[in-house]
N, C-alpha and C positions, 0 to 999 in steps of 0.2 A: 525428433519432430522436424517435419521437412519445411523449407520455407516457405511454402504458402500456408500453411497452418499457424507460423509464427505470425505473420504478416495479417491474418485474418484473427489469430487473437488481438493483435494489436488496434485493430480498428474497431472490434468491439471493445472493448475499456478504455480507449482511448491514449493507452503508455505507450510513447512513443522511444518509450528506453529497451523497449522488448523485453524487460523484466518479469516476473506474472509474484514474484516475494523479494521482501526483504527484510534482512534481520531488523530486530529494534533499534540498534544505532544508526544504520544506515536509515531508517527511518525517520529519524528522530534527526538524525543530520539535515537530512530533505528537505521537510518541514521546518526545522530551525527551533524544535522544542528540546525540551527535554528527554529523557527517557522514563520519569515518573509519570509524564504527560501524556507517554504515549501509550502507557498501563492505564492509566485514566480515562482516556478515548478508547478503550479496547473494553474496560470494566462498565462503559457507559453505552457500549452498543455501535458507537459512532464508525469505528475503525473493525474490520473485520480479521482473523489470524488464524494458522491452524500450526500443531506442533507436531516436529519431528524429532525422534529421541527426546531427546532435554530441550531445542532449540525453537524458539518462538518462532514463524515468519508471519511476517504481517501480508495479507494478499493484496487490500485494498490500498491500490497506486497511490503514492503520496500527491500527484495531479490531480486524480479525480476527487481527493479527500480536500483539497485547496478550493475545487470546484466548485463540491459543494457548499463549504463558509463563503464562498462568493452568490451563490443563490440565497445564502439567507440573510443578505444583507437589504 
């Protein structure tokens, strides 16, 4: 991916880590929850993921998932 594609996914989703996954614990690190928690948010809709081989990644930036509990306050 050349960098202007990286740089223009970046400013749609707003990750300014240039990330676009990441596993559960790095997830879960991010956020500052746990990793049951972050199955919970995934089984509830809130959190979005897709798997490769055996491996979870979560797509939805732990930023914009902070974002939005900040809009629903």
């Amino acid at each position: 991916m050349n960098k202007r594609r990286r740089n223009r996914l970046k400013e749609q989703d707003g990750n300014q880590s240039g990330k676009v996954g990441w596993r559960v614990n790095e997830w879960a690190d991010a956020v500052g929850i746990c990793r049951a928690s972050v199955y919970n948010l995934l089984a509830d809709g809130h959190i979005r993921s897709v798997k490769s081989g055996s491996a979870r990644i979560i797509t939805t930036s732990p930023a914009a998932y902070l974002a939005s509990l900040a809009g629903e306050v």
